[in-house]
Each structure stands twice: as C-alpha cells, then as structure tokens.
N, C-alpha and C positions, 0 to 999 in steps of 0.2 A: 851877392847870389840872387837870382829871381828867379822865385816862388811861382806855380801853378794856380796857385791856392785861389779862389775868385773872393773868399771874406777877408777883408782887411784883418782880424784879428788874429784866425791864423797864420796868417803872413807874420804879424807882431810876436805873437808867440813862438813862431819857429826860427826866426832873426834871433830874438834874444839867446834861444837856447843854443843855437849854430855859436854867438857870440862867447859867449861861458865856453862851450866846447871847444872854439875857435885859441880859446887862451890855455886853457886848458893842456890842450893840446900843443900848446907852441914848441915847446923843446924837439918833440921829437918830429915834427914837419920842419923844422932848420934843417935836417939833415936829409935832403930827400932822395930816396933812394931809386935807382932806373926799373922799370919793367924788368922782368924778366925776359932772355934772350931765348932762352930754350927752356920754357918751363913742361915739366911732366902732369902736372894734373891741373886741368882749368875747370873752372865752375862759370856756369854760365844760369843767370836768375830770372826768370820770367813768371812771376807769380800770379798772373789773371787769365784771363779767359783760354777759350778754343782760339779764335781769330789772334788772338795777342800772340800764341807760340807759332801760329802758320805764318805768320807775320815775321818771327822769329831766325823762321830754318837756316834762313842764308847765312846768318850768325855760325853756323856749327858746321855748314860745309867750306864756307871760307878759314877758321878755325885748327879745321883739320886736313884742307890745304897747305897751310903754312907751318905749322906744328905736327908731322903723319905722326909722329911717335907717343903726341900727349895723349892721356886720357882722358877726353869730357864727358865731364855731367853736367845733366840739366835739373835744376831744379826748378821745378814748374807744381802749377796745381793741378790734384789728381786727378780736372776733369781731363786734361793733354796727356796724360799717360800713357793709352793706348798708342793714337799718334806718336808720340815719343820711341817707343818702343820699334816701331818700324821706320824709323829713322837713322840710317847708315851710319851717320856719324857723329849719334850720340852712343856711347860706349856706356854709360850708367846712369840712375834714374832715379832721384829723391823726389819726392811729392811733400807738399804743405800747402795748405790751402787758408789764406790769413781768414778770419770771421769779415774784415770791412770788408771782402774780394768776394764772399759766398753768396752762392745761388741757391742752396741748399743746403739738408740738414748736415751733411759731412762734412764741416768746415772745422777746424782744428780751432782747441780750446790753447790757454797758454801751455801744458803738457804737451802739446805737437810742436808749441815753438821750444822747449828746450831739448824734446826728441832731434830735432832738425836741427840743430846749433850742434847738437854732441855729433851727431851722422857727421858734419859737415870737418867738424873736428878730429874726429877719427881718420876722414880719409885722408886731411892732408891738403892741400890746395895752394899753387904756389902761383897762380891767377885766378880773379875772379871777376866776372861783369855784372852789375847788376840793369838789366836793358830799361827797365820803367822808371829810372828815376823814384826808388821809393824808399824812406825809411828804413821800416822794416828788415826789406832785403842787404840795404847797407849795414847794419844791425846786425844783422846773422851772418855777413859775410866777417865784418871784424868779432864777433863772439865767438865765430869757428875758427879765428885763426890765418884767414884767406890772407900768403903773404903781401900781395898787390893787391888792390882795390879800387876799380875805375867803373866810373857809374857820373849820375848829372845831379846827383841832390837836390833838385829839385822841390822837394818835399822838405828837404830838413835833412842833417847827418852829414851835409858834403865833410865836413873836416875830418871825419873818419874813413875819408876814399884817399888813394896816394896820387889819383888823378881825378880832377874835375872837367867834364864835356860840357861844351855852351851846346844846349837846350833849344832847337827850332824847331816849336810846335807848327809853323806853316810845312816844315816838311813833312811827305809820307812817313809812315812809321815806320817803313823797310831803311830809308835812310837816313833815321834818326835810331836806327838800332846801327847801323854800320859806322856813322860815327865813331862811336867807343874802337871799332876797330883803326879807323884813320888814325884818332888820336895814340894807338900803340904803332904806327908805320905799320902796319900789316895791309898788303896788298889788298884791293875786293877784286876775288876771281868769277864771285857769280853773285846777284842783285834777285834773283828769282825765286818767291817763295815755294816750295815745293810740302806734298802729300804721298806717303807712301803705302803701299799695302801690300801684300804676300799672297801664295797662293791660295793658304789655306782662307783667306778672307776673299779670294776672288770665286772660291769652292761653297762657300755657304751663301755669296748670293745668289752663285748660278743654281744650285737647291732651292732658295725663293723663286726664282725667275719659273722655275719646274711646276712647284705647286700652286702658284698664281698664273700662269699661263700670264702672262705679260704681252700686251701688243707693242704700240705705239706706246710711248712713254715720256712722262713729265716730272721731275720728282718736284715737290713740293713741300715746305718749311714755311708753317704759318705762326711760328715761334719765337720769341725773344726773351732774354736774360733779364730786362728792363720795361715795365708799363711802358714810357715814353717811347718803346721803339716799337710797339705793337697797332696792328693795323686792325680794325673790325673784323672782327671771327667770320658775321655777313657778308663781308665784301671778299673775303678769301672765300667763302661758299657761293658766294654770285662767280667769282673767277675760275674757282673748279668747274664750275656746271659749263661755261663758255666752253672751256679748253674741251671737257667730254664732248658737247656735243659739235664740237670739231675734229671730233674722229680719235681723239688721246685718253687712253688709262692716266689715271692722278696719282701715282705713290706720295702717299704721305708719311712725312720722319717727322721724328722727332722721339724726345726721352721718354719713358715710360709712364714719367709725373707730367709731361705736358698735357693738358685738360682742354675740351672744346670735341663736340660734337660735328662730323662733318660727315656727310650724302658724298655719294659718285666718289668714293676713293678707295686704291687700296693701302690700307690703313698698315705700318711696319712702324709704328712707334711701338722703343722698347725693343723692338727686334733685332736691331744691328750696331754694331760697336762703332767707334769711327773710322777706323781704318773700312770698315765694309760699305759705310754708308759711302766712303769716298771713292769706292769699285763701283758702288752702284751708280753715283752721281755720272762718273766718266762713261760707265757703260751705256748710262740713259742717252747722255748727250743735250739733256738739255736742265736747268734749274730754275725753282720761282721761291724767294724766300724775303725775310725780313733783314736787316743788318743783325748779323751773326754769326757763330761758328760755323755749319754748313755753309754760311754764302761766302764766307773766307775760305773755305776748303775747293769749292767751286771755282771760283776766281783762280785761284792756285793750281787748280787742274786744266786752266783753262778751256772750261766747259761755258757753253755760250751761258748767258745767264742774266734773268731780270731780277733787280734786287731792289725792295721798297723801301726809301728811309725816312727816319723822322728829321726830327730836329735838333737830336739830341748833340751831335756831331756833323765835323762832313765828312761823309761818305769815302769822296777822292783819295783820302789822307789814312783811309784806315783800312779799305777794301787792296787784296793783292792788285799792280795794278795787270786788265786785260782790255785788249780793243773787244772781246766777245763781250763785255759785260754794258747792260744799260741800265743806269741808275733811276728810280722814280722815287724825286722831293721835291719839297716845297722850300722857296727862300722866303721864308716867314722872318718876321721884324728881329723877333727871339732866338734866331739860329746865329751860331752852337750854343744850346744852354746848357748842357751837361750834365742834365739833370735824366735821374731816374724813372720820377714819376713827374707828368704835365702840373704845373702849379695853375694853367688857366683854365676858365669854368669851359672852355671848348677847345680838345685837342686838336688844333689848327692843322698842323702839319702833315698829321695823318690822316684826320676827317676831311681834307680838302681832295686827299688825291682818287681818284675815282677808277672803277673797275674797267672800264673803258679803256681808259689810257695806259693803265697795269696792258689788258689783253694785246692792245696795239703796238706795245712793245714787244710782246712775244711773238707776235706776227710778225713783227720787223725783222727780229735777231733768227728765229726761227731756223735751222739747217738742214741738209739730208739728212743727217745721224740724230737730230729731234724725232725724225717722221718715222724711219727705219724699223724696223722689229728687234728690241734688244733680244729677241732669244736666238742663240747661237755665234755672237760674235764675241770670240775670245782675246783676240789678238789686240792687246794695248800699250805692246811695247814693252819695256825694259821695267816688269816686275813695278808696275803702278807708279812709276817716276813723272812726274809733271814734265810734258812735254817741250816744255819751255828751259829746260838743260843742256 
C-alpha cells in the first residue's frame, strides 16, 4: 500500500497497523464478495472542504445516472451543506466535520463521530465511497455497516474497504474521484464539476443588487482556510484600489469571521450563503480570489477568473478545470509543501507575487459581462447549472 503521509514514521505506524488488520482480517477477504449490481442506497464520503465537494459533484451526477432508482447521500462537512442541498442528485444529507479537517469552532468532538456512525447505520447502505482516501471515513463507512466499501486507504484502513483504487496524486482531483467509479465499471457520463442555486437564492441577491446600487462589478475573495495560502491584506487593498479606479465596484465575500480591514469596497461578508454567493459570482461575470472554496465554485461556473496561489499545492490539480481561469504562483524550490502555515522566515511564494501582475491578469481575461452593469440581468439558464453540462 503507499502512503501520502510525507514523515516516515507515520508511514511506519500505519503499515504496521494496516498489517495486524491485514491478518486479522484474513478470513473474511478470502471470500470476496462483487459489488453490488443494483444497489438501493449509496453513501458517498467527502469530509473536507468547499472546493473538495465542487470537486466532488460529478461523482453524484454520474451515480445517479447509472443507478436512477438509488438513493444518495452525501456525507460531507457542514461547511458544503448548503451547496449540497441544491444539488439535484443528492437525495439526502449527513454532515460531520472530523476536528483534523476544521476551520472553525463547529468541528465535532468524538460524540458527532458516534452520532454519524449510528445515522449511517440506521439508514442502511449497500454502497459506499469514500473520495479522500481517509481513515476515518473508511472507519465509519465499516462501523455503519456500509455493505461494499471502495475507497484508496491511502492513509491507513485499506483492509477494511472490499475494494482498494491505486492512488494518482499527479492526477486532477476530478479524476482521481472518478476512479472509484472506473474501478465499479460504471460508465463517466459527465467529468464537469457543477454549482447550483434556486430561485429563491437568485431573489435575495437581486435585493442586494437593489440596495447597493451595483454598477460594474468584480467580486472579490481575499481569504483562505490556511496561512500559507494567504496573500498580503496590502496588496489585495493595493489590487482593489487599481480595479476601482478603472471604473469597477469591488464586492467583497467572504464569512462573517473573515477579519481584515478594507477601503473602496462593497463589503457582503457574512451576507450570503453559498448557493447565493455562487448567483452572485455568475451574475458578476468576473472573480479575484486566493485558492479556495469561492475560487472552486467560480471555476465550476465557469466564470472568467484570476486565482492567486501559494505553495502550498498546485493549483492545476485542484482548481475545476476552465480555459476562463488564469492562475498567479510562484515555482519556488519548496512547492508542493503541503503545509498550512510557511515554516520559512519569508513567505516566498506569495511575498514574491506582485499587484501588477495579479491586475494584468485581470486585464488580460477581463470580458464584456466583467464590464456590463449586473443590475437587471436575469437570464442564466437552467436554474444556476454550470454551463459546462
């Protein structure tokens, strides 16, 4: 089995344990039993981020292609909820959010994970996938009961999956979720990550649109989940001031806890859910953000869009892919470290990239529906569907 892990000891310690379980286990993987041909309830597991489940979608529409009759759930963290929720072909919706995965104070203590194990139990599950490669979710798919179990163990647990997928972190992440589907023969009818949203969410931003009088429009995301993926608070306040004084209003998003003082914007952090921020984004027509859940939701709407990255990862591999989108990083000696916070006394990666080059991307990608007046244009098609279906 090969391990993610980058310290050798982990790797050590999750070999031995795979080992013990490996034996452990022997009798009843002698006997191994097929997939399910017509299974009625699939679980499908994505337990981190915003970006991780948009990343995800095509997982549930292909799913429910092949299967019309199943009923899926997602089990995701409760920051995807929302998004979930207006998503056609998820049929039901457990939340858990592990304490390593949180961003915040609402991360479930062990009492959410035996909540979640019984939910998962209760309902029944005669497929399950868990997309990350993670312990845990393998863990609670066999403590629920889930009669199949295909996932990458990666992490540790494969001998508690009834299938193991070989692991190719060089591919995108949309492709290395689809996998899992390969390895059951299930067709892919559609590769394109998708965002959805409703009326009633297309209705409360056109009421912002009202009472902020919106011209020209930019939405803007100067936020990340991670230090190492954050870019100077200043150079986004040098970046806003350019775009204003080239004739664009600056809508600023973000949560409600995101902190940082900024001039020349209108400020709707805390104001909108995801499903609305992702009408807004489409409606704006254009995006400026850090790698994260808005700039995966963007990508996915395929809204033109400049996205700044660190070092932390590459970008290629983790952003929906779109020809609209233009990446700004650096290939520092260090990349991919993977790391949350910069261990070096100067964050290279993102201290090198410069406001300049951010704004000259925006000018490059820049379209008529950047420049246009978002008030009054309704028509977006088929009920907020990622045009790319």
């Amino acid at each position: 089995m090969r391990y993610v892990f980058k310290k050798t000891g982990y790797r050590i310690i999750v070999s031995l344990l795979d080992a013990v379980g490996s034996v452990i286990s022997l009798p009843s993987r002698l006997f191994k039993k097929p997939a399910p041909s017509n299974p009625k309830r699939i679980l499908v597991v994505r337990l981190d981020h915003i970006g991780d489940f948009v990343c995800t979608t095509p997982i549930f529409k292909n799913l429910k292609k092949w299967f019309p009759g199943a009923v899926i759930t997602a089990l995701i963290n409760s920051v995807s909820k929302d998004l979930a929720a207006r998503n056609p072909y998820i049929d039901k919706i457990v939340t858990f959010s592990p304490l390593y995965l949180a961003r915040d104070e609402e991360s479930s203590p062990l009492k959410g994970l035996m909540r979640v194990v019984k939910d998962v139990r209760n309902i029944g599950f005669d497929l399950g996938l868990d997309m990350r490669g993670d312990f845990l979710s393998i863990l609670i798919m066999w403590l629920g009961g889930v009669k199949y179990r295909i996932g990458y163990g990666i992490t540790g647990g494969g001998f508690l999956l009834n299938k193991v997928c070989r692991y190719d972190e060089s591919k995108h992440i949309v492709d290395r979720n689809l996998v899992l589907l390969e390895a059951l023969d299930i067709p892919i009818a559609s590769r394109s990550p998708e965002v959805y949203f409703d009326e009633k969410d297309e209705d409360e931003v056109e009421r912002l649109v009202v009472e902020n009088s919106f011209s020209s429009t930019v939405v803007i995301h100067p936020f990340a989940g991670a230090k190492a993926k954050q870019w100077p608070r200043e150079n986004f306040q040098n970046l806003i001031n350019r775009i204003k004084n080239d004739g664009r209003d600056v809508l600023l998003v973000g949560a409600a806890n995101d902190e940082g003082l900024y001039e020349n914007v209108i400020d709707l952090r805390g104001k909108l859910t995801l499903p609305r921020l992702a009408y807004l984004i489409k409606k704006t027509g254009f995006f400026i953000g850090l790698d994260s859940g808005p700039a995966n939701i963007a990508a996915a709407l395929n809204v033109p869009s400049v996205i700044i990255c660190s070092g932390t990862n590459t970008p290629q591999l983790w952003i929906p892919d779109n020809p609209n989108v233009r990446f700004v990083y650096r290939d520092t000696e260090c990349k991919p470290c993977g790391l949350k916070v910069c261990r070096k006394e100067k964050h290279e990666c993102m201290d090198q990239i410069t406001v300049e080059e951010v704004f000259d991307k925006f000018k490059e990608i820049a379209c008529p529906t950047a420049r246009e007046s978002i008030s009054g244009r309704r028509a977006l098609g088929k009920m907020g569907q990622s045009p790319s279906t």
